[in-house]
C-alpha positions as CSV (number, residue, x, y, z in Angstrom):
1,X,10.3,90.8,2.9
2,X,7.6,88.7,1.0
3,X,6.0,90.3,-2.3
4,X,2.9,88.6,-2.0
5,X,0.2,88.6,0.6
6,X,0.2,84.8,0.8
7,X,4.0,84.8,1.3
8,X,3.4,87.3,4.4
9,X,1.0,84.7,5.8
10,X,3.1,81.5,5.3
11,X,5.5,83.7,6.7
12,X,3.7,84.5,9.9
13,X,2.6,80.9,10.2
14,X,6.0,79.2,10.1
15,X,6.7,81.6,13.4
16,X,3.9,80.3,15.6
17,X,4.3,76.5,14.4
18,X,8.3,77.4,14.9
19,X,7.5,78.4,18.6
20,X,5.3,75.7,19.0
21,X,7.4,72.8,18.2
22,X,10.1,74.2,20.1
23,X,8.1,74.6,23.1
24,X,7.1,71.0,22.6
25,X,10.4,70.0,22.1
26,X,11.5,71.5,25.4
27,X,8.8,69.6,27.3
28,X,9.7,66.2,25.9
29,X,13.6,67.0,26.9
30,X,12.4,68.1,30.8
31,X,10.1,64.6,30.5
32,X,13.6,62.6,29.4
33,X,15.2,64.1,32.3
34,X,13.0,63.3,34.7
35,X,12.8,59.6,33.5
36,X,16.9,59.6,33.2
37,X,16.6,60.9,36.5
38,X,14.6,58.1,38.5
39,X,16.6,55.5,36.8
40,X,19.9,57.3,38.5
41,X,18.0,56.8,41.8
42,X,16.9,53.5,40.7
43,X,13.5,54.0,41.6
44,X,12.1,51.5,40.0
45,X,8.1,52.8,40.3
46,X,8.9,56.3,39.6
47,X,11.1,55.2,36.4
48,X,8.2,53.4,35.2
49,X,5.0,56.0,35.5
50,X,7.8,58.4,34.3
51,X,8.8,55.9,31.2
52,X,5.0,56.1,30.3
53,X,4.5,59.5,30.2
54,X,7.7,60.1,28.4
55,X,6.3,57.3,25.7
56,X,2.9,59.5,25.9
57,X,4.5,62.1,24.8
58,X,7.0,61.1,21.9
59,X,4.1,59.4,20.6
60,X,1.8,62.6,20.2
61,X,4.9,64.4,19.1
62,X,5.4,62.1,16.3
63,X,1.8,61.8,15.5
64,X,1.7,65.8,14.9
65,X,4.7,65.6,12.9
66,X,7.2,67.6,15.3
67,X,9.5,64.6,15.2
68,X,9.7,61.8,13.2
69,X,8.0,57.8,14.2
70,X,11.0,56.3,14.0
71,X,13.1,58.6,15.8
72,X,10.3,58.3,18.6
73,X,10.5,54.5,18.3
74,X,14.1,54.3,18.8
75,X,14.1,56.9,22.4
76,X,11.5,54.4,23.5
77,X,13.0,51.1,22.7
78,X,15.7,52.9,24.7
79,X,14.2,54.6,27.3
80,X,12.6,50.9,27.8
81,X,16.0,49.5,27.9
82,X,17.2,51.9,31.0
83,X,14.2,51.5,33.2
84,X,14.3,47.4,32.1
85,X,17.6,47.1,33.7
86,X,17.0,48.9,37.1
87,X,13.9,46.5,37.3
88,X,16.2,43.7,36.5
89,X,18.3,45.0,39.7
């Protein structure tokens, strides 16, 4: 239990940015899936709007801070790489 009123506020506001980048976090994994998904089907038009939204995405999340620009860098470079080869196909 924090002492200090300030403590009680930081407090509160690490639970709503907690739920928040969680809740992003869970998006950006149901985005992977659905890209992951239309490269098992080898769809190769559905892989790719799915590829850009799921770049869309990691890019704001790393822009806000919830993950970091390089880890968001490396899941695109290989995201790119999956829906690259079933457009190779």
């Amino acid at each position: 239990m924090p002492n200090i009123k300030g403590a009680a506020k930081r407090a509160r506001q690490a639970i709503g940015r907690h739920s928040r980048n969680v809740n992003a976090k869970s998006s950006l994994k149901t985005q992977r899936s659905k890209l992951f998904a239309a490269v098992e089907k080898q769809d190769k038009v559905m892989g790719t709007a799915e590829y850009k939204a799921y770049c869309s995405m990691l890019d704001k999340l790393a822009k806000r801070g919830i993950i970091t620009s390089n880890t968001a860098q490396r899941r695109k470079t290989r995201a790119a790489n999956k829906v690259r080869a079933v457009a190779a196909k």
